[in-house]
matplotlib code that plots the C-alpha trace (Angstrom):
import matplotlib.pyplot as plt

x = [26.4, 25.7, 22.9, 22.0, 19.1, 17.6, 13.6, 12.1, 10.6, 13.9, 16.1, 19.2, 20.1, 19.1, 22.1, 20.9, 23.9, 23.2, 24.7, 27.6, 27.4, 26.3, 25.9, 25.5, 28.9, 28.0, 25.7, 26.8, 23.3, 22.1, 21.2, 18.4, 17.0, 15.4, 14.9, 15.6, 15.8, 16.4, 18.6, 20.1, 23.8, 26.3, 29.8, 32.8, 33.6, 30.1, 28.4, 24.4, 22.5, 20.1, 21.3, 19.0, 20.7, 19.4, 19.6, 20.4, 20.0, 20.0, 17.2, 17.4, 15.1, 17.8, 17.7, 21.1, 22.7, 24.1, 22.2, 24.6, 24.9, 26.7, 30.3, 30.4, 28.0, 29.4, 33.1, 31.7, 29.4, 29.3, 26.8, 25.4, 26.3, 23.3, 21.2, 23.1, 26.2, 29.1, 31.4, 34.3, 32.6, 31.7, 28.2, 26.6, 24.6, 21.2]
y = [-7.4, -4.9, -2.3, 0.7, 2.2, 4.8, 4.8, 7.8, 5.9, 3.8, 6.3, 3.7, 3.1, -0.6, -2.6, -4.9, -7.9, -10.4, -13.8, -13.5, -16.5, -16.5, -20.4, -23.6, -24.6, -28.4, -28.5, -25.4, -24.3, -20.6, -19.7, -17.5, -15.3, -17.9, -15.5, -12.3, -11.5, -8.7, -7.7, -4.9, -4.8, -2.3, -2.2, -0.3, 0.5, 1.4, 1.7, 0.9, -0.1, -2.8, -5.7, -7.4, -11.0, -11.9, -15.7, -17.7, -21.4, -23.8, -23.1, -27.3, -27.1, -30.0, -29.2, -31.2, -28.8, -25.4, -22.3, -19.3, -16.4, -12.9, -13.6, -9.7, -9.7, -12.7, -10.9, -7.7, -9.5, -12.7, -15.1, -15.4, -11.9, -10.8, -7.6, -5.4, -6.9, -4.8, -6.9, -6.6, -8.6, -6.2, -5.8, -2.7, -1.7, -2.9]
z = [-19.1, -16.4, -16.9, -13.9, -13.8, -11.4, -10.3, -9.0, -6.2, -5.2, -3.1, -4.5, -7.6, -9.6, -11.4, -13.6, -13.4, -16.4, -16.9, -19.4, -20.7, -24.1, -24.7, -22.4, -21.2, -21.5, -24.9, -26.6, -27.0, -26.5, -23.5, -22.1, -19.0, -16.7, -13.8, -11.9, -8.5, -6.1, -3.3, -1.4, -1.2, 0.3, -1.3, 0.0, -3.3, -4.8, -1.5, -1.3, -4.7, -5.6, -7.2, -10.0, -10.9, -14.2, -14.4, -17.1, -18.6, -21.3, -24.2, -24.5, -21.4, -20.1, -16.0, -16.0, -17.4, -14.8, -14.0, -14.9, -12.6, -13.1, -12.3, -12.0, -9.1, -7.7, -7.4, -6.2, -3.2, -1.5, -2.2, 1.2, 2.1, 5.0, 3.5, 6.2, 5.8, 4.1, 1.1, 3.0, 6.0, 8.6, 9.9, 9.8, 13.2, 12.9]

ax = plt.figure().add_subplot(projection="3d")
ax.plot(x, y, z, "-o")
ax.set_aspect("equal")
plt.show()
């Protein structure tokens, strides 16, 4: 699920990227927010925006089982992409 939102004191807009996954691939269990972080992306296609990845796991509590990320988020940007880096892999002047 992906959810935008725009704060009067953030001068870009906030996407909220959610792990899609409604159950635990391994157990079958539901599944629910773990944690959220922030970071700044740039996109050619969207250009800049803050990204909030809403993380996901197992409600067993079983830390065997996977962490589930966004896989819209994680098509749109490159994990390790750098906070001035552009999608498409050119740096931006610093």
């Amino acid at each position: 699920m992906v959810r935008a939102t725009a704060r009067t004191q953030e001068p870009i807009p906030c996407i909220d990227f959610v792990a899609e996954a409604e159950r635990c691939p391994l157990c079958g269990k539901a599944v629910q927010a773990q944690k959220s972080k922030r970071r700044r992306v740039v996109t050619v296609a969207a250009g800049a925006f803050v990204a909030r990845k809403i993380r996901k796991c197992c409600s067993s509590g079983d830390s065997s089982h996977p962490v589930l990320v966004s896989e819209k988020l994680s098509g749109l940007v490159p994990a390790q992409q750098g906070a001035c880096e552009m999608s498409c892999g050119v740096k931006c002047p610093a």
